[in-house]
N, C-alpha and C positions, 0 to 999 in steps of 0.2 A: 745665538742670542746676542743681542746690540748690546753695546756697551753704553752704561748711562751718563747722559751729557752732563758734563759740572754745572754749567749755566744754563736753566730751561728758559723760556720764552715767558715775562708778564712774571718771573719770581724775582723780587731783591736780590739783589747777587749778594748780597749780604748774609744771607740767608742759604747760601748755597756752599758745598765743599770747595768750589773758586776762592767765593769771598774768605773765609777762612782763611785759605792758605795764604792770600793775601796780606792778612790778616797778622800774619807770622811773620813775613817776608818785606812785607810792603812798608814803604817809608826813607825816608832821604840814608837812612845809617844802617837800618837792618842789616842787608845784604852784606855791607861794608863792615858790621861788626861780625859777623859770622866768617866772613871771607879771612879775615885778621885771626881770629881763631881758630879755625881751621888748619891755618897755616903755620900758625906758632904751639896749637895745643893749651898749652896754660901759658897765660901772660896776668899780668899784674896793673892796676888801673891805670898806672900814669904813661907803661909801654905802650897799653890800648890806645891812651888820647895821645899818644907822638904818633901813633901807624897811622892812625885818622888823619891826625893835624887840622882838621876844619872844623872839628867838633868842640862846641864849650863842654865844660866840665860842667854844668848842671843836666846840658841835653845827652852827654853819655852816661851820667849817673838815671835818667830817667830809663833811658833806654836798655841800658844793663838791667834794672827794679822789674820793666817790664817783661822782658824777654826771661828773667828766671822765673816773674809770675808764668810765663806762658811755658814754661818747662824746656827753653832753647837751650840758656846756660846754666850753667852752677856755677855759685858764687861759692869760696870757702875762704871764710875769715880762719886766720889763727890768732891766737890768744896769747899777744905782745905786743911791748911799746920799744918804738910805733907799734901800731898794727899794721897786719900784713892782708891785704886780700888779693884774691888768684879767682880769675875767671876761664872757662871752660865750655864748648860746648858740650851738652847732654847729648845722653842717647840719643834723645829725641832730635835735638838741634842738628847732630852730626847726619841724621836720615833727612835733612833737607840738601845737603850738600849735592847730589842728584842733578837737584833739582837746579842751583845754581853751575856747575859744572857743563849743563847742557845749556844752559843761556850765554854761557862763557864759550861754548862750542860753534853756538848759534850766531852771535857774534863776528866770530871770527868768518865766520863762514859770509856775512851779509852786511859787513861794514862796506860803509862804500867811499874808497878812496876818494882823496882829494883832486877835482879836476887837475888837469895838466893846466899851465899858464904856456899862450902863446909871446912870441918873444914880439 
């Protein structure tokens, strides 16, 4: 039995389990906030925005909003002044890592050096 194409022909990809994943993934920080958590586990907002460094603090607070709506991270406040918050990926978010792991494989695999300079 064939296995079913994510993208058919004449459908929105929008509309398809591609566009989705996309959907999750896609975007200038995504990737980049998953890769940061992944790799530290729990970090705290202000470590997040120094590992980025190019990111303003309104577009990682969006981006963090969105990404817990979409079940990637856990946010957990504790209850003190200051307050403290700690981000996390999810179950969920950690089963994308896969999926960036082999792009990081692929990558490696299909970068293409910089020509040689003749003298």
């Amino acid at each position: 039995m064939a296995e079913k194409k994510c993208s058919m022909t004449g459908v929105d990809i929008t509309d398809t389990d591609f566009g989705y994943t996309l959907s999750l993934i896609g975007g200038k920080y995504r990737m980049i906030i998953m890769y940061w958590l992944s790799e530290h586990g729990v970090v705290r907002y202000n470590e997040l925005k120094r590992m980025i460094g190019t990111i303003s603090y309104k577009t990682l607070s969006v981006m963090l909003k969105e990404m817990e709506a979409d079940g990637i991270v856990v946010r957990k406040e504790y209850p003190q002044i200051p307050p403290k918050v700690e981000y996390s990926l999810s179950e969920r978010g950690a089963s994308l890592m896969p999926l960036l792991d082999m792009m990081c494989r692929w990558g490696a695999q299909n970068r293409k050096t910089q020509p040689e300079r003749s003298s």
